[in-house]
N, C-alpha and C positions, 0 to 999 in steps of 0.2 A: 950470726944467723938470726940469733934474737930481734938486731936491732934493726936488720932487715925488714921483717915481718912487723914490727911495731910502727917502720914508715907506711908499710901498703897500707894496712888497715888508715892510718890517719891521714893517708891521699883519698881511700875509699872514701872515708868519712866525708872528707871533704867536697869530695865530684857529688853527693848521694846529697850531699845536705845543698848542694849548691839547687841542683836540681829541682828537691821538694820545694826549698824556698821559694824558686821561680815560681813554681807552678801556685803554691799555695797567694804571693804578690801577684799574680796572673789573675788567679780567679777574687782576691780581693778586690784588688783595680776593675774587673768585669761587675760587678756587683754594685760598685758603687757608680762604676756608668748607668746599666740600666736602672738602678736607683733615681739616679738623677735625670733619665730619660722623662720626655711629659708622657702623659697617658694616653692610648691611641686613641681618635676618636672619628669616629664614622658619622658619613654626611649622609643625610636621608630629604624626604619631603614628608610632610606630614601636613592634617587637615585640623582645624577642632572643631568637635561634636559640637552642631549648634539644634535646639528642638526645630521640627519642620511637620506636616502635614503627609500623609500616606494612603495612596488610598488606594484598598487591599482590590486587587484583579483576579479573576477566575478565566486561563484560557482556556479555548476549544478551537474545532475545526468545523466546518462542513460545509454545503454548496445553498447557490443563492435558487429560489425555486420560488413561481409567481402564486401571490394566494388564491389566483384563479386560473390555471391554465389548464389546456382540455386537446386532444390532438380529435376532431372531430370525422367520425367514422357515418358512412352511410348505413342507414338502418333498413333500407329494402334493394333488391335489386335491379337493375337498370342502367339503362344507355345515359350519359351526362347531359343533357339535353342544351342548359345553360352555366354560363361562369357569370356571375356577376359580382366578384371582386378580382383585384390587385395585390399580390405579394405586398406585405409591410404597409395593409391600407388599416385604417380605425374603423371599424363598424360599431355601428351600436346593438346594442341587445333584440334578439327578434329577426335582426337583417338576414332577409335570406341569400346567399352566399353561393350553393350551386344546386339546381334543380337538374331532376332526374325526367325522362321521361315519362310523362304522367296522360297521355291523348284518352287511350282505352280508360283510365280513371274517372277522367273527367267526359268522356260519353257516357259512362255509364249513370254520372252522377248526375246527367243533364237528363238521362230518362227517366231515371228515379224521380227527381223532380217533376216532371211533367204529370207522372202520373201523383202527382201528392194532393195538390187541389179537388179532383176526382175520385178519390179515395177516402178523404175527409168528409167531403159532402156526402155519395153514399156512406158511409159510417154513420152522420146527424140522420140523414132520411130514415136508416131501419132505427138506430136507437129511438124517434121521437116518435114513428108507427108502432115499436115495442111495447114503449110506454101509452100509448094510447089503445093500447090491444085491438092494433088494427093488423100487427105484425107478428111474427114470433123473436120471441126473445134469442134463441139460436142463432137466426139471421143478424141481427144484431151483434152479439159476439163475437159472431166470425168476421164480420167487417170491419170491428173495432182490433179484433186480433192480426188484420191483412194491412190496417193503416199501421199499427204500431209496427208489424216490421220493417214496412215501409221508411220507417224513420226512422228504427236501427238501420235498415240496407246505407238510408243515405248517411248517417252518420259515420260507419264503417268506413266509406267512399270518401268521405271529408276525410277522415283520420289517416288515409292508406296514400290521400296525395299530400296532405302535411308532413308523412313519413317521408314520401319523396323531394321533399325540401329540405336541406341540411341548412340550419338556422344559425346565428349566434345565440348562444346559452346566457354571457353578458357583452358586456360593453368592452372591447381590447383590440390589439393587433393583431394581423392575420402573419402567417407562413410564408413557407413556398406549400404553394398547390402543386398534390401528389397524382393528379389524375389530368387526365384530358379530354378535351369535349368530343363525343360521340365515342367516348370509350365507355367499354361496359362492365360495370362493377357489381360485385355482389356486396351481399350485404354483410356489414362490415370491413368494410375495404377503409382506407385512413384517407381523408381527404387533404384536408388542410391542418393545421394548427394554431388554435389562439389564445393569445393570452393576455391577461390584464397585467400592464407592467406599472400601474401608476403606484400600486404598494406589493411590495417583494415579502418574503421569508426565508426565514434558514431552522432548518435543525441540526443541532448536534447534544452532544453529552459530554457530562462531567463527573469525574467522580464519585461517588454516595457520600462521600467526608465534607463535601461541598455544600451538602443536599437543605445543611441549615440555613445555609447563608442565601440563598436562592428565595425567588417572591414572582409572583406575577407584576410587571408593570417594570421591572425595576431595567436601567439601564443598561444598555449592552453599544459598544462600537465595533464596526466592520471594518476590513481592509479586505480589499483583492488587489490582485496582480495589476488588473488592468491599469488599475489609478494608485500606483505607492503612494503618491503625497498625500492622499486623501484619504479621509477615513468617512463611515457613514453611521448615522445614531438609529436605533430602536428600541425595542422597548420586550420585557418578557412577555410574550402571550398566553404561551400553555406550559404547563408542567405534567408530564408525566407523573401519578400517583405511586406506580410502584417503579422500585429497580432492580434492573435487571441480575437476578439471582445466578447468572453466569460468567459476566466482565463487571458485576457492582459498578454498572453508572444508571444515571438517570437521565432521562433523553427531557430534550424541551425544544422551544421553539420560541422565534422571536418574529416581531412583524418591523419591516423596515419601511420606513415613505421613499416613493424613487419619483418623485415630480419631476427632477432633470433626466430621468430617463436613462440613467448609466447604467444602471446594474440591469442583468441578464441572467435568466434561467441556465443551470450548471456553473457557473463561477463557483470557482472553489475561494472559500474567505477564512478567514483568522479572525474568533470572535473575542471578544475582552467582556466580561461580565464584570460593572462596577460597582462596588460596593459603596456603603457610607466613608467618606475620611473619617481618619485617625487623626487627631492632632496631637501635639507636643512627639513627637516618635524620634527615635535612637535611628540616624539612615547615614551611613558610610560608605564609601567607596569600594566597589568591592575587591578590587587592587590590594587594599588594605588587610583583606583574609588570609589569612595561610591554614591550608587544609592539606592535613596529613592522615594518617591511618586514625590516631587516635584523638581527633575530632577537630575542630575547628580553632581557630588563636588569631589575637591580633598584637601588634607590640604598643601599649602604653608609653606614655614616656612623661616623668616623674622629674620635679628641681628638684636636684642636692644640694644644699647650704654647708662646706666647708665649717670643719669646729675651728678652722684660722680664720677672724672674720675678714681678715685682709685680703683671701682669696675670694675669686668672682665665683658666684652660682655656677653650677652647671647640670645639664641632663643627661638623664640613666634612660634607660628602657624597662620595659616588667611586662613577660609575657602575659597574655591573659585568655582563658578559653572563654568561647564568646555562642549564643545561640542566635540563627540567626531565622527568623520568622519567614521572609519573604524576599524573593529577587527578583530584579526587573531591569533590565539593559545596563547599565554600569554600576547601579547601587542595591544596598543589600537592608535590609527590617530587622534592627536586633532587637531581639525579645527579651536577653540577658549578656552583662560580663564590658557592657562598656554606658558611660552616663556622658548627659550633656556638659560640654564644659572639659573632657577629656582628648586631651592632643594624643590621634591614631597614627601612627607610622604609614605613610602610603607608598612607601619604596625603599627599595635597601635592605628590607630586611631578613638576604639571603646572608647578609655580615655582622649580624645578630645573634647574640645569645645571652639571656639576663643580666641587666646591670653594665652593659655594653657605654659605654659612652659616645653619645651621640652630639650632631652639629646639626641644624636645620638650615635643610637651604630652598632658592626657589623651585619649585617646581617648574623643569621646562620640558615636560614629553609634551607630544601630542593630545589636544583634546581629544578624547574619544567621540566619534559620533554620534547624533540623535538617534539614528535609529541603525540596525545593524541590516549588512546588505542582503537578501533573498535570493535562493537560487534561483 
């Protein structure tokens, strides 16, 4: 029975030892596979900081509006008597544009008159019989007091049928005409519309944090819809002094030259306010950023020199949080956390994590475009 149980155990022994052996051969032989595995290394694209030129933008919005336009309303009432212009014609300043009926005006102006000559001489006869006390002074007075109203009556008359003239105030293009001949309009009825299109404006506003960096004179570029390709130059004109103490912006305005005659009153534009360049500046792709909850990183990417000198160089990565000043269609202003002369990771770097070993290859995405599309 003894010698029974003294074989099991030393079969046990046996299967148990054979066993571990394997396993612990198993996991030697694995060990010294991936030991002698190479090291992974992940292909990326990447840029090197080179210094370049910046030059800091302020955008806004608002609509194109002429420095001179005026929707011109009749100022007394009456029948249209004449049109004398054409939708979309140039008048010049003063051009009278449509006249009202003015007949009983100008009768009454043509009696007054008559009687003016008549009036003035009696008036010289008593004042110079006055003065020679051949007269009374009374008579006098009151003849001098009957010519002088005489010549408020006609002045009145002059002024009541220049009222019935609707003028040009300056020199621009006309409307469409809201009225029709031998219609009768009171006063303030809207006639026409004009405006001077040879130099334009816009206002809008920009934030109070802005409010330093703003000047009279200083440059501004337009876009509208109508014309993507094109943009159009102006200049600051006014500043508003204070701001507004319930959205904190500051309103301004800019004067634009429109000699080709493109821009239109209501066009909605997109202003760019340009400041002085920056040179020597830190400007990356912004591809290159990675933005997560707790702030912003780019991936550096650092030669490692083997302590075997036999072996070739190779490159690591090394995260880095980065600040980044200002952005503008694919590149980004960094103000801290990357220098010129340092190679940025510009892709890949979803298979990154410090010290990663990396391959640089070419970049082949698509260029990003100049400018991004508009709805």
């Amino acid at each position: 029975m003894k010698k029974w149980m003294t074989v099991m155990l030393l079969a046990a022994l046996l299967v148990f030892g054979g066993v571990f052996g394997f396993y612990f051969f198993k996991q030697s032989m694995m060990a010294s596979y991936f030991a002698s595995m190479p090291v992974p290394t992940v292909r990326i694209t990447a840029v090197t900081v080179k210094a370049q030129s910046w030059t800091p933008q302020i955008e806004a919005i608002g609509f194109i509006e002429p420095v001179n336009g005026v929707m011109l309303s009749a100022a007394e009432s009456g029948v249209v008597n004449k049109i004398l212009f054409n939708a979309a014609d140039k008048v010049e300043r003063g051009a009278v544009l449509v006249q009202l009926d003015n007949a009983k005006e100008l009768a009454d102006l043509q009696s007054a008159e008559s009687k003016r000559a008549a009036m003035k001489s009696e008036r010289d006869r008593l004042v110079k019989l006055a003065n020679e006390s051949l007269g009374t002074r009374s008579q006098a007075d009151i003849a001098a007091a009957d010519y002088a109203s005489l010549l408020a009556q006609i002045e009145s008359l002059t002024a009541t049928i220049a009222r019935r003239e609707i003028r040009a105030p300056f020199p621009g293009v006309t409307g469409i005409l809201q009225v029709q001949l031998g219609q009768y309009v009171q006063a303030g009825t809207e006639i026409v519309r004009l405006e001077n299109t040879d130099t334009m404006k816009i206002r809008f506003s920009v934030g109070e944090n802005n409010y330093s960096y703003l000047a009279i004179n200083m440059p501004v570029k337009i876009s509208v819809s109508a014309y993507p390709d094109q943009t159009f130059n102006g200049r600051i004109s006014a500043i508003e002094p204070a701001i507004d103490v319930k959205s904190g912006v500051v309103k301004l305005e800019a004067v634009i030259p429109n000699s080709n005659q493109l821009l239109r009153a209501g066009m909605y534009a997109e202003v760019v306010v340009q400041q002085a360049d920056m040179l020597e500046q830190v400007v990356i792709p912004q591809r290159a950023i990675d933005f997560t909850l707790y702030g912003e990183s780019v991936y550096l990417i650092e030669q490692v020199q083997p302590e075997d000198k036999t072996q070739a160089a190779y490159d690591i990565v090394k995260q880095k949080t980065v600040a980044v000043a200002e952005r503008r269609g694919s590149e980004a202003l960094i103000a801290k956390g990357v220098a010129v002369g340092d190679r940025v990771v510009t892709s890949g770097q979803l298979k990154l994590t410090n010290g990663s070993r990396v391959k640089i290859v070419e970049d082949d995405t698509l260029s990003p475009p100049a400018t991004l599309p508009k709805n």
